[in-house]
SESE-602581 format. One record per residue (C-alpha): residue number from 1; x, y negated, z negated. Coordinates in Angstrom, 3 decimals, m for minus. Example, Ala and Ser with C-alpha at 12.3 -4.5 7.8 and 13.67 -1.06 7.14 Angstrom:
<recs>
{1, {12.300, 4.500, m7.800}};
{2, {13.670, 1.060, m7.140}};
</recs>
This chain:
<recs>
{1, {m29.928, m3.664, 0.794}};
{2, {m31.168, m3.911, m2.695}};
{3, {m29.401, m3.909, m5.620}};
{4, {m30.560, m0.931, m6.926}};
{5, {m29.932, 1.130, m4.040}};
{6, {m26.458, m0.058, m3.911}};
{7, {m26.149, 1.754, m7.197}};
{8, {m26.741, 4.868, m6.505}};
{9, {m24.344, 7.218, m6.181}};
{10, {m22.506, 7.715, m2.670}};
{11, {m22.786, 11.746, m1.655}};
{12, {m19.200, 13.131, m0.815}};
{13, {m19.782, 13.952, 2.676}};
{14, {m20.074, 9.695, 3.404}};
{15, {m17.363, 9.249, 0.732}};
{16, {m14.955, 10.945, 2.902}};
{17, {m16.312, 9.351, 6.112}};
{18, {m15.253, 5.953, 4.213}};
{19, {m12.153, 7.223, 2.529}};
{20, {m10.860, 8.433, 5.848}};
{21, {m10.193, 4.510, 7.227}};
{22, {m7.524, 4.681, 4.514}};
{23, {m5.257, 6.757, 6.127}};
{24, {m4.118, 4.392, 8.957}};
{25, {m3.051, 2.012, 6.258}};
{26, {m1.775, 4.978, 4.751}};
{27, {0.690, 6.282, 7.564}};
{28, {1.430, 2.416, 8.302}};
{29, {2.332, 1.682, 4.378}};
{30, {4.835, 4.434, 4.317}};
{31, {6.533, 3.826, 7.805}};
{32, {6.836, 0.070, 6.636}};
{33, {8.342, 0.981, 2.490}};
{34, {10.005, 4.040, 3.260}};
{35, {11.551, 3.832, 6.965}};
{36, {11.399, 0.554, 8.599}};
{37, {14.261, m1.240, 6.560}};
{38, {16.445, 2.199, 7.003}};
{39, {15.946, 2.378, 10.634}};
{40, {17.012, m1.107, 11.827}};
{41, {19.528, m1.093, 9.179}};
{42, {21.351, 1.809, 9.639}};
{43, {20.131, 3.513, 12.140}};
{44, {19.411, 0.402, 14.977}};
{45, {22.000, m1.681, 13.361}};
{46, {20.718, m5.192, 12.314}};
{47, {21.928, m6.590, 9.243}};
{48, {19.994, m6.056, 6.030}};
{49, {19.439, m9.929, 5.588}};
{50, {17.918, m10.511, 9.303}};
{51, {15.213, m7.440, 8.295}};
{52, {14.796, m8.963, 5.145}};
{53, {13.728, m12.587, 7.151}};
{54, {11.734, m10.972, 9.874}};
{55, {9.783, m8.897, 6.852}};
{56, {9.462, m12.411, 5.005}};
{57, {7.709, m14.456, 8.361}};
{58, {5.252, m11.831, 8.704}};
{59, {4.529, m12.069, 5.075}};
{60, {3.586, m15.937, 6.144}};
{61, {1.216, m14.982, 8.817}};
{62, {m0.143, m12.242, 6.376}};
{63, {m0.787, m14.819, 3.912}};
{64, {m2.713, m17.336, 6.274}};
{65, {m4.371, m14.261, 8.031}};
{66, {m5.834, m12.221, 5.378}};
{67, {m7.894, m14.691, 3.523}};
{68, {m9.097, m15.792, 6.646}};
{69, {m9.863, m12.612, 8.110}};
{70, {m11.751, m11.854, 5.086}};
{71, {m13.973, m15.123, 5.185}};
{72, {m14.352, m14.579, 8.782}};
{73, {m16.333, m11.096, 7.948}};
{74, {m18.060, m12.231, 5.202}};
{75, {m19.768, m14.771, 7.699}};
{76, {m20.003, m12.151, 10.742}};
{77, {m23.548, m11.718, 11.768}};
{78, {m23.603, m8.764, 14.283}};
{79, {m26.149, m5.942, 14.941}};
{80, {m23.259, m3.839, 13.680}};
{81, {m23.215, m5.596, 10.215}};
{82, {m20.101, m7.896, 9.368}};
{83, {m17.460, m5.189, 8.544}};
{84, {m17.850, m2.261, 11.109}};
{85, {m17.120, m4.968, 14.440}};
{86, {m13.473, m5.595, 13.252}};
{87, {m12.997, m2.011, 12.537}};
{88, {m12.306, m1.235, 16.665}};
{89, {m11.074, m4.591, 17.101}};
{90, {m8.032, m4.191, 15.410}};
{91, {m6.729, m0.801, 16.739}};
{92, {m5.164, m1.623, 19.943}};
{93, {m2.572, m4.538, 18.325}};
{94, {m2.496, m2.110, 15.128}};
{95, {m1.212, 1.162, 17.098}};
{96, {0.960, m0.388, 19.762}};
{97, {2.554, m2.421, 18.150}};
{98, {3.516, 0.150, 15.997}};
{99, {4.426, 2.196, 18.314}};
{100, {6.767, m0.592, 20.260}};
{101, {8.256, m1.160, 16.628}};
{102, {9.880, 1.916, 16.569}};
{103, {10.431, 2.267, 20.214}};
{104, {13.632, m0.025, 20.323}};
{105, {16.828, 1.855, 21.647}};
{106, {20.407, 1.615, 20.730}};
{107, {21.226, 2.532, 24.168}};
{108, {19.672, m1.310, 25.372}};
{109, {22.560, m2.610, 23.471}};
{110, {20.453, m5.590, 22.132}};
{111, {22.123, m8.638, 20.004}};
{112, {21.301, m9.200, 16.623}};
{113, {19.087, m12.137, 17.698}};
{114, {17.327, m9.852, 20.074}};
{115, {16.873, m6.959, 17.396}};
{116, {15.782, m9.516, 15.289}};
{117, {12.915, m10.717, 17.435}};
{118, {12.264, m7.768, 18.239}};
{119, {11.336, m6.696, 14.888}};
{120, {9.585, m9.532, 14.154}};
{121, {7.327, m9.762, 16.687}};
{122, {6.058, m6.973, 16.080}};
{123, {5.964, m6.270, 12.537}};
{124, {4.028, m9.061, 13.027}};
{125, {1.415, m7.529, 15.374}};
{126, {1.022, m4.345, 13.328}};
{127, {0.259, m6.151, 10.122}};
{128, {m2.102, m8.723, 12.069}};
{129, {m4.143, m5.311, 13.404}};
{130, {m4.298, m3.787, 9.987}};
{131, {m5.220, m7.304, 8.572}};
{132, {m8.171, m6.915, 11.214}};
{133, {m9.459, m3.594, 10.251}};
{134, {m8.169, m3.103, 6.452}};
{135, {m10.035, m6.263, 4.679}};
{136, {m13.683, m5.281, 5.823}};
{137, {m12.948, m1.467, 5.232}};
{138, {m11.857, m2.660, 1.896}};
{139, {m14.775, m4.607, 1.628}};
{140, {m17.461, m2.166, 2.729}};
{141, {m16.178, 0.144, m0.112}};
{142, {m17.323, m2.493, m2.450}};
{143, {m20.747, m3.032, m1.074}};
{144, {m21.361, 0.910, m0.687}};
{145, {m21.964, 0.961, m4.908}};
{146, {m22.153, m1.360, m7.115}};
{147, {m21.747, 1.059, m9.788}};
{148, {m19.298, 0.302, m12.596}};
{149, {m18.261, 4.035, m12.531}};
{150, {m19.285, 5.210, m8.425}};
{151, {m16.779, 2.285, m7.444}};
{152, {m14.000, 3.936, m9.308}};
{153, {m14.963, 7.266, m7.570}};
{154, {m14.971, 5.569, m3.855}};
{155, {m11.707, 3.827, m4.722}};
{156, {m10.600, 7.413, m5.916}};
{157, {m11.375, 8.958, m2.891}};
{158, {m9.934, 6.132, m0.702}};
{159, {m6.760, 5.799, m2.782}};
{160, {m6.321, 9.660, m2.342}};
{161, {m6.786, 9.506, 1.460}};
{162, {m4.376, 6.876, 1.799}};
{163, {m1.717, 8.474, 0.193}};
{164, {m2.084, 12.147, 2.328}};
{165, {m1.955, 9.728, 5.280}};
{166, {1.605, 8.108, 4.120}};
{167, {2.452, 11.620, 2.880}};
{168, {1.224, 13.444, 6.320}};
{169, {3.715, 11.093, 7.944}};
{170, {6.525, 11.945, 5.670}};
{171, {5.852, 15.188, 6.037}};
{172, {5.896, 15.076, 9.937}};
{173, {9.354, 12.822, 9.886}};
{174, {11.355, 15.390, 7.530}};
{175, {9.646, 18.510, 8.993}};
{176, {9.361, 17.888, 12.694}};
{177, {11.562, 14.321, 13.807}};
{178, {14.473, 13.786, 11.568}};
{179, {15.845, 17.673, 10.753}};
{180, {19.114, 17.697, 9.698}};
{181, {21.424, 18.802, 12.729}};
{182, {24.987, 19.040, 12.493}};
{183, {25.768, 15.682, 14.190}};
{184, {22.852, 14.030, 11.477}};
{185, {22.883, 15.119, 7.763}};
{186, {20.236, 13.959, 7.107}};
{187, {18.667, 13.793, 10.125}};
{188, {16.924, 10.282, 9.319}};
{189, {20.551, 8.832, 11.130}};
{190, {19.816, 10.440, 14.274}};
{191, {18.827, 7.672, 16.821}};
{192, {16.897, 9.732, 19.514}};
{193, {13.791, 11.090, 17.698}};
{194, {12.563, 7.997, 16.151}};
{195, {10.552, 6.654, 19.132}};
{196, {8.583, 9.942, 18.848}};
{197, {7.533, 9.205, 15.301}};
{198, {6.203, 5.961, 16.070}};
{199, {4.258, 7.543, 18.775}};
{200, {2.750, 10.055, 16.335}};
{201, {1.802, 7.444, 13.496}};
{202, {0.108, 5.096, 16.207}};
{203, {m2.184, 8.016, 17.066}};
{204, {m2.775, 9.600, 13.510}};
{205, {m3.922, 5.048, 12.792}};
{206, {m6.239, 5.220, 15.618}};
{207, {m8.027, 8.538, 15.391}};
{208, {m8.459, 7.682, 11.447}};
{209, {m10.478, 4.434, 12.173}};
{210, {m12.625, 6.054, 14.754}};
{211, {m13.720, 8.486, 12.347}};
{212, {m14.018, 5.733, 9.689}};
{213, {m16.229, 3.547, 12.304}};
{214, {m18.879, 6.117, 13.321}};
{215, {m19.041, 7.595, 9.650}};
{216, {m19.754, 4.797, 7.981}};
{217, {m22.447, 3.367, 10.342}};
{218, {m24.978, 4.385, 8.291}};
{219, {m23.763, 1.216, 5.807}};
{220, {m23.250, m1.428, 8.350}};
{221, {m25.933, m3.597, 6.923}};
{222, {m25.405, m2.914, 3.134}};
{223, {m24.747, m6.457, 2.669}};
{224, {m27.927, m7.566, 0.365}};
{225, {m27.138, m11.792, 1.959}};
{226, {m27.497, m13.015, 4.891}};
{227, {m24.538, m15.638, 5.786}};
{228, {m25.019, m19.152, 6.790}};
{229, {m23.170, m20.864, 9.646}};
{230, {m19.284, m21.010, 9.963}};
{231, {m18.862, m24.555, 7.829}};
{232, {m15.299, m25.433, 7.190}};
{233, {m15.701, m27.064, 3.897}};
{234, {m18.147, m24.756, 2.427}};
{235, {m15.737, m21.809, 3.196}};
{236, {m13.011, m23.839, 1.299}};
{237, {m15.255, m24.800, m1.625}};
{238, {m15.719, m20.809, m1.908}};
{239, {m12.757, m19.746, m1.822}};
{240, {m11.399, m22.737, m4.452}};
{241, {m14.427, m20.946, m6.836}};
{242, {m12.705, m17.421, m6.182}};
{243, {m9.283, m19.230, m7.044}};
{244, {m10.371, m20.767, m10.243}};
{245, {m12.029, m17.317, m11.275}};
{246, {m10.096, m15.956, m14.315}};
{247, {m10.567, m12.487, m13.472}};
{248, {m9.317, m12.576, m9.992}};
{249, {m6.446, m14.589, m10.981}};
{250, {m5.212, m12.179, m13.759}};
{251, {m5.585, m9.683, m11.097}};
{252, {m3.956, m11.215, m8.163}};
{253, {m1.163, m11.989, m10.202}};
{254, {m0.806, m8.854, m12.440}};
{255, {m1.333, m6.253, m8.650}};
{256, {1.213, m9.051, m7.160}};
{257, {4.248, m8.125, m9.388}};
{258, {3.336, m4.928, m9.222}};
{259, {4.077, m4.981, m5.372}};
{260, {7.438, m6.469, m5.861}};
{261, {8.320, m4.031, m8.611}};
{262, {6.918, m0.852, m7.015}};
{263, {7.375, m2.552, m3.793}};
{264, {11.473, m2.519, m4.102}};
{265, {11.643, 0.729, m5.811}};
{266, {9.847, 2.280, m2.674}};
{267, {12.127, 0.645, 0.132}};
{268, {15.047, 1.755, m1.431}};
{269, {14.145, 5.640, m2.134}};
{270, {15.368, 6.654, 1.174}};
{271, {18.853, 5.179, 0.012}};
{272, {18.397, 6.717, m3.086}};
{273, {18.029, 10.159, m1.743}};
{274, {20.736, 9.861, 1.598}};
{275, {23.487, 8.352, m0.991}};
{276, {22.925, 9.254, m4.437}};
{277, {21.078, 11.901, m4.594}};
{278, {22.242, 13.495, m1.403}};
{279, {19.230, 15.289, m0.672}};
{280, {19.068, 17.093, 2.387}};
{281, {15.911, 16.457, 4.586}};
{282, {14.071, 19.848, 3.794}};
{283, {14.565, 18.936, m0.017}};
{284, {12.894, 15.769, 0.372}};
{285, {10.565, 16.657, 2.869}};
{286, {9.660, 19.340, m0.453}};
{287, {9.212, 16.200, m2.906}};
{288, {5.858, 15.346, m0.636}};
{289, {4.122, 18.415, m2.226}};
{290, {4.793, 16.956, m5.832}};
{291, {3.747, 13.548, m4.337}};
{292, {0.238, 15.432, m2.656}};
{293, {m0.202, 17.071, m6.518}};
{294, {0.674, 14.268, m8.265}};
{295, {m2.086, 12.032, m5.905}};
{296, {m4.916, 14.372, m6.218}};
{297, {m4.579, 14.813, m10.309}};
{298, {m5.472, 10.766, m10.080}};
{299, {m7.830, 11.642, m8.124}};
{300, {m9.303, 13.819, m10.230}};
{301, {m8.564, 12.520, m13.771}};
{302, {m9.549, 8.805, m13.119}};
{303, {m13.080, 8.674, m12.513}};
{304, {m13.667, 11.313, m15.113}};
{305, {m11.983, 9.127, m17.438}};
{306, {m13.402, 5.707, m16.897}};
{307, {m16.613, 7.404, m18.143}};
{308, {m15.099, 6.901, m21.471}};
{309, {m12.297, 4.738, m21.206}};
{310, {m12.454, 0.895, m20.025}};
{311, {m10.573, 0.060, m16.771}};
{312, {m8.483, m1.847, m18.280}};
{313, {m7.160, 0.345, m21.241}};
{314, {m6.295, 3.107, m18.224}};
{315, {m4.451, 0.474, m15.903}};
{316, {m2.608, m0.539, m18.682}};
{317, {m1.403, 2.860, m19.683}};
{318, {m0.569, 3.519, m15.922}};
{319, {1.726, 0.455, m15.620}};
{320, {3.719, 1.388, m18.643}};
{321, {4.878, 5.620, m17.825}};
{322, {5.124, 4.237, m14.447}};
{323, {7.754, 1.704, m14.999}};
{324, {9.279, 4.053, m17.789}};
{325, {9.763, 7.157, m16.277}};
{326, {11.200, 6.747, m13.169}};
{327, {15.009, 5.364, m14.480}};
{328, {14.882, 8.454, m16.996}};
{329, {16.485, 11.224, m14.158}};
{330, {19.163, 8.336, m13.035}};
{331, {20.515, 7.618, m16.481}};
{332, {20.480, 11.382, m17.086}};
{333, {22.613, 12.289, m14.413}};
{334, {25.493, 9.151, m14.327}};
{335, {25.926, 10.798, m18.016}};
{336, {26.214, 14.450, m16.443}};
{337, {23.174, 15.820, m17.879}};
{338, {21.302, 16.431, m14.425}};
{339, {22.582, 19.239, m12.202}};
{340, {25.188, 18.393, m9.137}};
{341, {23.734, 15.960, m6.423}};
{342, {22.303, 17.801, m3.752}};
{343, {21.408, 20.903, m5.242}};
{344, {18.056, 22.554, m5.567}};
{345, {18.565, 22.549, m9.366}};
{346, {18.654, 18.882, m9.367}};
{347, {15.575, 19.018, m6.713}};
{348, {13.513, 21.274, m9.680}};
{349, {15.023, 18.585, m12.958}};
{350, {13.332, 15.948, m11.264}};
{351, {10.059, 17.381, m9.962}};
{352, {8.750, 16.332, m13.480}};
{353, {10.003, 12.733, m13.234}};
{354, {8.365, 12.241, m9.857}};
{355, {4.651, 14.005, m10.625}};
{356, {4.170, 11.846, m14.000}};
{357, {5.862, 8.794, m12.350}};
{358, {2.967, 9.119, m9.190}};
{359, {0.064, 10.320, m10.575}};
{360, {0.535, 7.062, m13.460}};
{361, {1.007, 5.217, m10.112}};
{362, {m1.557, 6.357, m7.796}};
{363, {m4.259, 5.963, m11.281}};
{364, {m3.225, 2.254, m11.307}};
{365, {m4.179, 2.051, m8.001}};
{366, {m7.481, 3.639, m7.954}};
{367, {m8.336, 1.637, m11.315}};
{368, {m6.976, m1.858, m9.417}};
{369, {m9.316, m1.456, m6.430}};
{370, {m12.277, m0.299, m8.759}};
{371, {m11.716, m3.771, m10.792}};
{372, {m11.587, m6.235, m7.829}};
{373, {m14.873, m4.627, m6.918}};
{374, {m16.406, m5.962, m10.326}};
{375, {m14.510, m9.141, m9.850}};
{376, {m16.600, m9.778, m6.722}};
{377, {m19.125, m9.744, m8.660}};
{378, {m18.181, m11.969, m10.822}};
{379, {m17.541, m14.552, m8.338}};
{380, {m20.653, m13.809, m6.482}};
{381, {m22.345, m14.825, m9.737}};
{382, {m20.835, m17.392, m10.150}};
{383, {m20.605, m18.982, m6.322}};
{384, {m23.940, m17.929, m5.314}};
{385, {m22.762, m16.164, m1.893}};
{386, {m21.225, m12.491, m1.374}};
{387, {m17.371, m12.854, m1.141}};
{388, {m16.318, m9.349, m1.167}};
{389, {m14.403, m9.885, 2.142}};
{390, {m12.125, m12.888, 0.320}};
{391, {m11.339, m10.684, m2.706}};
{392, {m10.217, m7.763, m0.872}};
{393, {m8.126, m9.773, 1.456}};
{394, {m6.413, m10.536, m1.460}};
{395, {m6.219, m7.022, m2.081}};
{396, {m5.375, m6.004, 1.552}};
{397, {m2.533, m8.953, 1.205}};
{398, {m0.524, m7.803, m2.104}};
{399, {m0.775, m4.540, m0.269}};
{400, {1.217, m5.640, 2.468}};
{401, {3.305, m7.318, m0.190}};
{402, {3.858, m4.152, m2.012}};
{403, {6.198, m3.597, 1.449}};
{404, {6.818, m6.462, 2.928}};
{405, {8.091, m8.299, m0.641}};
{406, {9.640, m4.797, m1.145}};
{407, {11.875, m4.733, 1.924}};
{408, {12.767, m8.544, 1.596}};
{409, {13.997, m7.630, m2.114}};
{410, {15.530, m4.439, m1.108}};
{411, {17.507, m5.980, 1.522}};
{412, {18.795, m9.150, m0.499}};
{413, {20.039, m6.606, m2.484}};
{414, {21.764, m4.750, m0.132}};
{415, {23.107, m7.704, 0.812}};
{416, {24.294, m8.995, m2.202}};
{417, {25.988, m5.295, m3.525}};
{418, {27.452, m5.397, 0.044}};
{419, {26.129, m2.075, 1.331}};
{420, {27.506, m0.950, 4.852}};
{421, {24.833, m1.142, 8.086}};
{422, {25.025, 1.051, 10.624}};
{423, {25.209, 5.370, 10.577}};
{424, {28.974, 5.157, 10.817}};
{425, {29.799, 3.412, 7.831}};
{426, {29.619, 4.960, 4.077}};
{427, {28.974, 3.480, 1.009}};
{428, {31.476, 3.170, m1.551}};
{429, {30.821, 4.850, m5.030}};
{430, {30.325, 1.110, m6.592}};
{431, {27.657, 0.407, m4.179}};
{432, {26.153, 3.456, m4.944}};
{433, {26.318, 2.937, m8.867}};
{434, {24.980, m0.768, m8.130}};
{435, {21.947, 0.698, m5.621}};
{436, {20.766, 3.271, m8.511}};
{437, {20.991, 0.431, m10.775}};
{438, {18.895, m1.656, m8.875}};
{439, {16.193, 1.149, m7.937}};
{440, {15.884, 2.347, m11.466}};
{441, {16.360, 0.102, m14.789}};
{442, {16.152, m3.060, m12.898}};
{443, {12.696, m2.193, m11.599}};
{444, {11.901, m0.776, m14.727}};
{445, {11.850, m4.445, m16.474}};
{446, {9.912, m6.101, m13.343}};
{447, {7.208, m4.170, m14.710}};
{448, {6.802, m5.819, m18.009}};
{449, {5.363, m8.681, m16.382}};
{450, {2.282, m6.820, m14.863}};
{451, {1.682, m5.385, m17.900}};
{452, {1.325, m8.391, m19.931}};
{453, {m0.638, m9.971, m17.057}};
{454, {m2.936, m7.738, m17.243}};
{455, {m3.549, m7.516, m20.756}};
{456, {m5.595, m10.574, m20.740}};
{457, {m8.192, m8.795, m18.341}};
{458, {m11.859, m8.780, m19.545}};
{459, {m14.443, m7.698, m17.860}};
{460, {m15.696, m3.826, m19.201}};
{461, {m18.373, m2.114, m18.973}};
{462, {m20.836, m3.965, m20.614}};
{463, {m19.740, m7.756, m19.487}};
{464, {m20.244, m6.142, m15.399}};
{465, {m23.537, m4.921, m16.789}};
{466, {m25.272, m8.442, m17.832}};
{467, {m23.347, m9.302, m14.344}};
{468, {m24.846, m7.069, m12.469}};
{469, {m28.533, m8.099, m14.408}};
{470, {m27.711, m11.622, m13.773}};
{471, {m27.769, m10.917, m10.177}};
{472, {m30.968, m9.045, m9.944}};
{473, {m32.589, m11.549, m11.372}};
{474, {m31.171, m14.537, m9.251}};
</recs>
């Protein structure tokens, strides 16, 4: 597929054929920041520190397994193209092992050591199918446009699918699984429904990567190279090219802190709302429509604005209200200036916190993915070979970080304030005080370093277009 093909612009019927993959990573990201820690922590009962090491292996198969997986489909040749083959070959580990994650029973009366392997294996499993699938879906989006501005519009799209997937599924747990009940305020404690929601995630993961597959056919050969032969060496001489890159470095490292920043925030909001905010479930299940808002105003507003603003100038702005505005509603209220905990009053005072916080973060997102696409470009410049696969494993990888470093964090931390596992134990009001401080001001300052890192990014408009001339020429 030629070059200028590739930029044309993508009609929104086949953009939402594409974006639509993104919601099995979607319903998986949000099971794994927002639930997985809580429910064999306190509901399941294995200690915060064994979750935290089960999270942290995976994250060592992740990090073999995603580079790998993306070199693997850069070098595919199949009549289906080399993205679209590993699309249905990573469904059946990706949605039953999901579903046996949250399966697990209190009522088998399992030892730690058990729970713990338990967990492991298949956390494991799950991330190892959505390795599969996400890095050439992640990849295809790249080769769909080459466009400096269309890229930021797929990435748009795909950033606001994932996020009604994750929000779909929080919808469905507060709604539907985990009502409050007198024996469970909130209902997130209650044991009995959670093999139910695993059961419904698996499913919603599947049917969105069918629909994904046969969408998207239409692209399976918009690679414009033809691979050589699986060679060893050469694949490590690439990828050492991508690793010396100065682009893809600033980027790796600036989305990685990111990932541990947002990353811990995110695993410990379900604390956040049980124990200091004391939200009950319909209140937070009412925070997803602010979340839904807050998504699609990114959606909107970002590729509009990279039309007239460099990439880099809007990431930058992103990274700073989102690490500034979240702490604001938690300093407010220890100095009694928010209304009482568990009110609907304090549920409308921080509706404005949470829609400015999200859309800054869900616009960092979009902008991030749109970058790594020019990046690729960069490095295919300068390596002489297509390696869109490798740089959006890397992608795929600090997304997977984003949780799994999360949880790790989040449950050292736990740990180390000494906060209570199991439904039957409550925090004290120290460990509560210590949990907000973590969630809030400490993640707050994690996200200076991101936004320093990525001040030294460089690549605008009109260094990706000599890149893109460079190429055409070649």
């Amino acid at each position: 597929m030629s070059l200028q093909y590739r930029a044309m612009s993508i009609q929104p019927k086949e953009k939402f054929f594409y974006a639509s993959g993104a919601v099995a990573n979607g319903v998986k990201g949000d099971a794994f920041t927002f639930f997985l820690l809580f429910f064999y922590s306190n509901v399941i009962g294995l200690t915060p520190g064994l979750a935290s090491l089960a999270i942290f292996i995976a994250l060592m198969v992740d990090a073999l397994t995603d580079p790998i997986m993306g070199v693997i489909s850069d070098r595919t040749n199949h009549r289906l193209g080399r993205r679209h083959p590993y699309f249905l070959l990573g469904i059946i580990p990706m949605g039953l092992s999901y579903f046996m994650l949250f399966s697990i029973q209190l009522s088998w009366d399992l030892s730690q050591q058990q729970l713990f392997f338990w967990m492991l294996t298949f956390t494991i499993l799950t991330r190892l199918g959505m390795t599969v699938f996400d890095v050439p879906h992640r990849s295809l989006g790249s080769e769909m446009s080459r466009s400096y501005t269309e890229r930021t519009s797929i990435f748009a799209a795909r950033e606001m699918f994932g996020w009604a997937g994750g929000l779909f599924n929080a919808f469905l747990a507060y709604t539907v699984f985990f009502k409050d009940t007198p024996e469970y305020i909130p209902g997130t404690q209650n044991p009995e429904p959670w093999i139910y929601y695993g059961m419904t995630g698996a499913t919603l993961m599947c049917i969105s990567v069918l629909v994904t597959y046969f969408g998207t056919l239409k692209y399976r050969n918009s690679s414009s190279f033809n691979q050589s032969s699986f060679d060893l060496k050469l694949i490590f001489s690439q990828i050492f090219i991508a690793l010396k890159n100065k682009s893809f470095l600033i980027f790796f490292f600036g989305y990685l802190f990111i990932a541990v920043s947002w990353g811990l925030n995110s695993s410990l909001q379900i604390y956040m709302n049980t124990y200091f905010w004391e939200f009950k479930s319909i209140m937070i299940a009412s925070f997803l429509g602010i979340y839904a808002i807050s998504t699609f105003t990114a959606f909107l507003l970002i590729p509009r604005l990279v039309l007239y603003i460099e990439k880099r100038s809007i990431l930058l702005f992103a990274i700073a209200f989102a690490a500034l505005i979240p702490p604001i509603p938690i300093i407010l209220y220890l100095n009694d200036i928010l209304p009482d905990s568990g009110s609907w009053n304090l549920f409308f005072a921080l509706s404005p916190f949470i829609y400015i916080g999200n859309t800054c973060l869900s616009s960092s997102a979009i902008v991030r993915e749109s970058m790594l696409g020019d990046i690729s470009d960069e490095v295919e410049l300068e390596s002489k070979i297509g390696q869109q696969g490798l740089m959006f494993a890397s992608s795929s990888l600090i997304g997977k970080l984003n949780t799994g470093l999360g949880i790790l964090v989040a449950g050292l931390a736990l740990e180390l304030i000494g906060f209570p596992q199991g439904s039957e134990v409550l925090p004290n009001a120290d460990q509560i005080f210590s949990l907000a401080m973590v969630q809030g001001p400490f993640v707050a300052v994690l996200m200076i370093i991101p936004f320093g890192i990525f001040s030294f990014y460089n690549i605008d408009r009109q260094k990706h277009k000599n890149i893109l001339s460079q190429l055409e020429v070649r």
